[in-house]
Residue, then its C-alpha position, 0 to 999 in steps of 0.5 A: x500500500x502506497x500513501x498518495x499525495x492528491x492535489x485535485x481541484x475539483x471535489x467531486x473528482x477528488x471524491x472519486x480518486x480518492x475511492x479509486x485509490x482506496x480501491x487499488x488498495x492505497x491511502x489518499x491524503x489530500x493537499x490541504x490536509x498535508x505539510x512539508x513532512x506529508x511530501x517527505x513521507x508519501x509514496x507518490x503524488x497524483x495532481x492536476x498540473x494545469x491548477x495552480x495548487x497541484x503544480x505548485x505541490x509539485x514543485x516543492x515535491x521535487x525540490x524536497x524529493x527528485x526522485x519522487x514519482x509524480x502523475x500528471x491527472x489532467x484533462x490536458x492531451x498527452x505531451x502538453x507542456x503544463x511546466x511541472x516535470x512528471x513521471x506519468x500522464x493520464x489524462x481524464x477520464x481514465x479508468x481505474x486500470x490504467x491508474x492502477x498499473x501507472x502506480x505499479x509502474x511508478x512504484x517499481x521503478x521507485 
């Protein structure tokens, strides 16, 4: 079980990762709830880049941990240059497989 960093802007979507993630056997915490020593503790980070808080969480993650796996969830097209540097780009909807196997690919590598 991997703890994820969320930073999504939208509550019912949030909502719904945050099931998803319960799902695939992971613990969510939200940004909001979060502090630097959340981002030194957590597994992976799963933000909307295109918002200003995800890709402001993002940042600090890498400045506090290179390494960290980050996931782009965003509705924009794969390739698009949001400025956040990710390991991985799914955009929305995705389903709940694909997430799952982004992870396991993600935490392997880590």
């Amino acid at each position: 079980m991997a703890q994820v960093l969320l930073s999504e802007p939208h509550h019912d979507v949030r909502g719904l990762f945050e099931h998803m993630l319960r799902r695939l056997g992971h613990h969510p915490i939200r940004v909001r709830d979060a502090t630097v020593g959340v981002i030194t503790d957590c597994d992976l980070l799963l933000v909307e880049p295109l918002a200003q808080e995800g890709a402001a969480v993002a940042m600090l993650a890498r400045m506090l941990r290179p390494a960290i796996p980050i996931v782009a969830a965003t509705i924009a097209p794969e390739g698009y240059d949001h400025g956040v540097d990710v390991d991985a780009h799914l955009v929305k909807p995705f389903t709940l497989d694909q997430l799952g196997a982004t992870i396991d690919s993600l935490l392997v590598s880590y």
